[in-house]
C-alpha positions as CSV (number, residue, x, y, z in Angstrom):
1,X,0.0,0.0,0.0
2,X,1.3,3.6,-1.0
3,X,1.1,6.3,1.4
4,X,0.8,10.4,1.1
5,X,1.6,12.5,4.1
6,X,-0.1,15.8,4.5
7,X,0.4,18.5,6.7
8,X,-2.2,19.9,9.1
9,X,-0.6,23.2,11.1
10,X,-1.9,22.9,14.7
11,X,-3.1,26.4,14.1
12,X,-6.0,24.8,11.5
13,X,-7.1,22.3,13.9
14,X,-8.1,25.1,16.4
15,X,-10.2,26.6,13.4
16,X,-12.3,23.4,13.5
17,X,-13.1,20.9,10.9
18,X,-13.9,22.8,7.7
19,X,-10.6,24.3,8.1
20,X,-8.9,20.9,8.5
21,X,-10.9,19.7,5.4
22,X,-9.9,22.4,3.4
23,X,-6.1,22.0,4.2
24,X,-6.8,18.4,2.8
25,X,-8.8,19.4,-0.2
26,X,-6.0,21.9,-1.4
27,X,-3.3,19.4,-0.8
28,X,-4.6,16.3,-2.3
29,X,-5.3,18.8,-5.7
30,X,-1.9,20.5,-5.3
31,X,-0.1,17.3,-5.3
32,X,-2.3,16.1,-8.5
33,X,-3.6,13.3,-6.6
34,X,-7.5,15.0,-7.1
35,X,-8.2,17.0,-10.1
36,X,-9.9,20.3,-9.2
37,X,-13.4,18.9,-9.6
38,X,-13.0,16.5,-7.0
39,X,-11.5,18.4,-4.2
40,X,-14.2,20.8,-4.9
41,X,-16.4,18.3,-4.3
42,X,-14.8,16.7,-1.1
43,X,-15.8,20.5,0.5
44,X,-19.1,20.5,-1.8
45,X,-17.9,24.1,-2.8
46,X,-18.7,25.1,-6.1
47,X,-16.3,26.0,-8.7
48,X,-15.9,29.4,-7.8
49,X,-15.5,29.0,-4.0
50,X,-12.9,26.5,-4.5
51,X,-11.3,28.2,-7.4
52,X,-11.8,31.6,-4.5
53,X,-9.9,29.6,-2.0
54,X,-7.1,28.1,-4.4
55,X,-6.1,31.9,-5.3
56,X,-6.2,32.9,-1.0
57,X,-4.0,30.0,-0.4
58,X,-2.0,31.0,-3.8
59,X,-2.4,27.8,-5.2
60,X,-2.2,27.7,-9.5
61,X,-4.8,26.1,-11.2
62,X,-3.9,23.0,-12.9
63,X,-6.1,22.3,-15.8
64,X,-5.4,18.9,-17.9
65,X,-7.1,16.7,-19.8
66,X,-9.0,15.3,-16.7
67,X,-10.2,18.6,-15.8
68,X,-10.9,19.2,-19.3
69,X,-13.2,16.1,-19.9
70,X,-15.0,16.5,-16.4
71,X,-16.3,20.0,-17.6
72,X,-17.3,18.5,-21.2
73,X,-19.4,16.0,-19.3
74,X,-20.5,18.6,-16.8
75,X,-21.8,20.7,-19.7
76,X,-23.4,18.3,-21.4
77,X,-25.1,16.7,-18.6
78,X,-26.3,20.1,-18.0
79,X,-24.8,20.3,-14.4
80,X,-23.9,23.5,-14.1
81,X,-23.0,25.1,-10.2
82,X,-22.6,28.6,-9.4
């Protein structure tokens, strides 16, 4: 079995659990182990919140084919958040 390792700063746990799950969401996409869809999801933010909190954090957007392919079906399905 493979292993990540994140870090959680002590000061984050204080904050409470959507801070915590935050932390998480932007590391797992930062390390391209989720695509930006699915952290999103993890925090059921929608694209702009998350995109909102990638640019406070200064995270870059990553955009690849994944990301590319989950908004073609997203349009076409015609699920489209706010």
């Amino acid at each position: 079995m493979q292993a990540i390792n994140i870090q959680i700063p002590l000061e984050l746990i204080e904050q409470g659990e959507r801070a915590v799950l935050e932390q998480i969401a932007m590391q797992l996409y930062q390390n391209k182990i989720f695509t930006f869809g699915q952290a999103r999801r993890l925090l059921d933010y929608s694209v702009w919140e998350f995109q909102k909190l990638l640019g406070e954090n200064h995270i870059v957007r990553q955009y690849d084919t994944d990301d590319f392919t989950e908004d073609i079906e997203a349009i076409q399905s015609g699920f489209l958040d706010g």
